[in-house]
N, C-alpha and C positions, 0 to 999 in steps of 0.2 A: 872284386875280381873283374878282370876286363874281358870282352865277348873276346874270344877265340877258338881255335878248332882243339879244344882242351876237351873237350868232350865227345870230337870224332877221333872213330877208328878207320880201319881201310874200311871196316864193313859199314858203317851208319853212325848218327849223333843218338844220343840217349833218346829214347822216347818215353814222353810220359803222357797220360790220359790223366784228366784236368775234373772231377768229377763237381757232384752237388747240385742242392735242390733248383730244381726249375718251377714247374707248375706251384711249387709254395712259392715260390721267389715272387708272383702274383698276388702280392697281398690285398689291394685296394681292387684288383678283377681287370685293373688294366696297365698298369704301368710295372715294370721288374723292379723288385726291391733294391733300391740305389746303394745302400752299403755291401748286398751280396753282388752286384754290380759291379760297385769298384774293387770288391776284393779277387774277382774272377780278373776283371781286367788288369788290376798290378801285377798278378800273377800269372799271365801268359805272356805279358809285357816283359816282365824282370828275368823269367824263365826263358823264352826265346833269347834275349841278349846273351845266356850264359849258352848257348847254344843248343840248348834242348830243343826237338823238334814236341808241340805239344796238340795234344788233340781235347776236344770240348767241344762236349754238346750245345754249351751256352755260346758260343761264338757259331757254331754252325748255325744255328736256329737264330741267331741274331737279337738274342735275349726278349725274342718273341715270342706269342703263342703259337704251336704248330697251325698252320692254315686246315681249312676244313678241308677234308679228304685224302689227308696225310695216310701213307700209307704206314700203317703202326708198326708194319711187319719189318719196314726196313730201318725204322731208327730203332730199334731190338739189334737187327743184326748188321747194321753199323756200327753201332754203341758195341757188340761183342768183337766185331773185329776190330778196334780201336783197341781193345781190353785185352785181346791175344795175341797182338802186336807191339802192346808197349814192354816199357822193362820195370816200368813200376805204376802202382794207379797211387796220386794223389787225392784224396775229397776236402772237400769243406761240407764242416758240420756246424755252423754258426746256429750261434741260442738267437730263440726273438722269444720274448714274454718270457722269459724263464725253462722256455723246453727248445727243444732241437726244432727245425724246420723241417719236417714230416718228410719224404722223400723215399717210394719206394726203389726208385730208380739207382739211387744212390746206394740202396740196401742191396739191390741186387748185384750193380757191377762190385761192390765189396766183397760180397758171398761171392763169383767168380770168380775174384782176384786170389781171396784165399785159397779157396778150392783148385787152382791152377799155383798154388805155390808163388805169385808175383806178389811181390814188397807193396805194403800198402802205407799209404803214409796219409793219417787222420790228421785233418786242421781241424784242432778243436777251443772251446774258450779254458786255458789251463784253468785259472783262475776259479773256474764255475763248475770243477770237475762235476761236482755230486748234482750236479742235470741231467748230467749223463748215465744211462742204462751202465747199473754194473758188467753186461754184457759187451758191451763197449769197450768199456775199461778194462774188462777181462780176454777183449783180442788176442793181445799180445801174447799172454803165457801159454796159447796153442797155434798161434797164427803170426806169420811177420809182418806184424803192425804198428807202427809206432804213431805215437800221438804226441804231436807237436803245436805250440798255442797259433794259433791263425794270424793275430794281431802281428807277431814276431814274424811269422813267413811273410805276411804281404808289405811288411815297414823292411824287410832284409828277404827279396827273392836270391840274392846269390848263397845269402849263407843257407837260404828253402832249398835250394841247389844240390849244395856240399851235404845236407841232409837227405836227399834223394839219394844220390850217389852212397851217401855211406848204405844207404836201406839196401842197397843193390848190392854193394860191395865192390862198390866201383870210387875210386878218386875223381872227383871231378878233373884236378888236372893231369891226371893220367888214366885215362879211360881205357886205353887198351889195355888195364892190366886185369879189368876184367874176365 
């Protein structure tokens, strides 16, 4: 798909919130872990050219640790209006060791997302389902959540795109018919 205004209406471009663990993303205590790294960054990358406007805590923060004196109270209510603003929350939930990367952050703008009725869309390892909390895996059957393998969205952001868009029930190349 090539970047175009296939995704704006008169009103706005689709928005999506970019989710996934941070302070685990710390594995060694100093450096961000380089494969959650690159999967955040293919994926703002590939997502932006399709024309989505995309918001991320890991691009705000600079795939840094908050500086001392950060004030908690407003990356809470940042991260909420990023959440009440978009049209869908994407996460990543990539395995390290065999279990998910701990992330309460993550757990809570998903509990939002659902709780607010917005389309959520889990990057997860397909392959490795049974890592994953039956909870998880039981989203969907009361929540609009779909779970989609990670590897596939960050190697194909347009067609992570056209799976947004369906979650929304929006065409990607016809967005106003939302």
């Amino acid at each position: 798909m090539t970047p175009d205004a296939s995704l704006r209406t008169a009103q706005r471009p689709m928005r999506v919130l970019l989710g996934g663990p941070i302070k685990a993303g710390f594995r060694d205590g100093t450096d961000f872990d380089a494969r959650l790294r690159l999967y955040v960054d293919r994926l703002l990358t590939g997502l932006r050219a399709t024309g989505m406007v995309i918001d991320s805590a890991h691009e705000a923060e600079g795939f840094s640790r908050l500086p001392e004196g950060t004030v908690h109270a407003a990356v809470v209510r940042r991260d909420h209006q990023w959440l009440t603003g978009c049209d869908a929350y994407a996460c990543l939930l990539p395995l390290r060791d065999g279990t998910v990367y701990p992330s309460i952050g993550t757990g809570v703008e998903l509990g939002w997302a659902t709780a607010r009725g917005i389309p959520v869309i889990a990057l997860v390892e397909v392959a490795r389902m049974a890592a994953y909390s039956p909870f998880l895996r039981g989203l969907g059957s009361m929540f609009d959540v779909t779970l989609i393998d990670i590897d596939e969205a960050v190697a194909d952001p347009a067609g992570f795109a056209d799976a947004i868009a369906a979650a929304v029930g929006t065409s990607v190349r016809a967005r106003g018919a939302r």
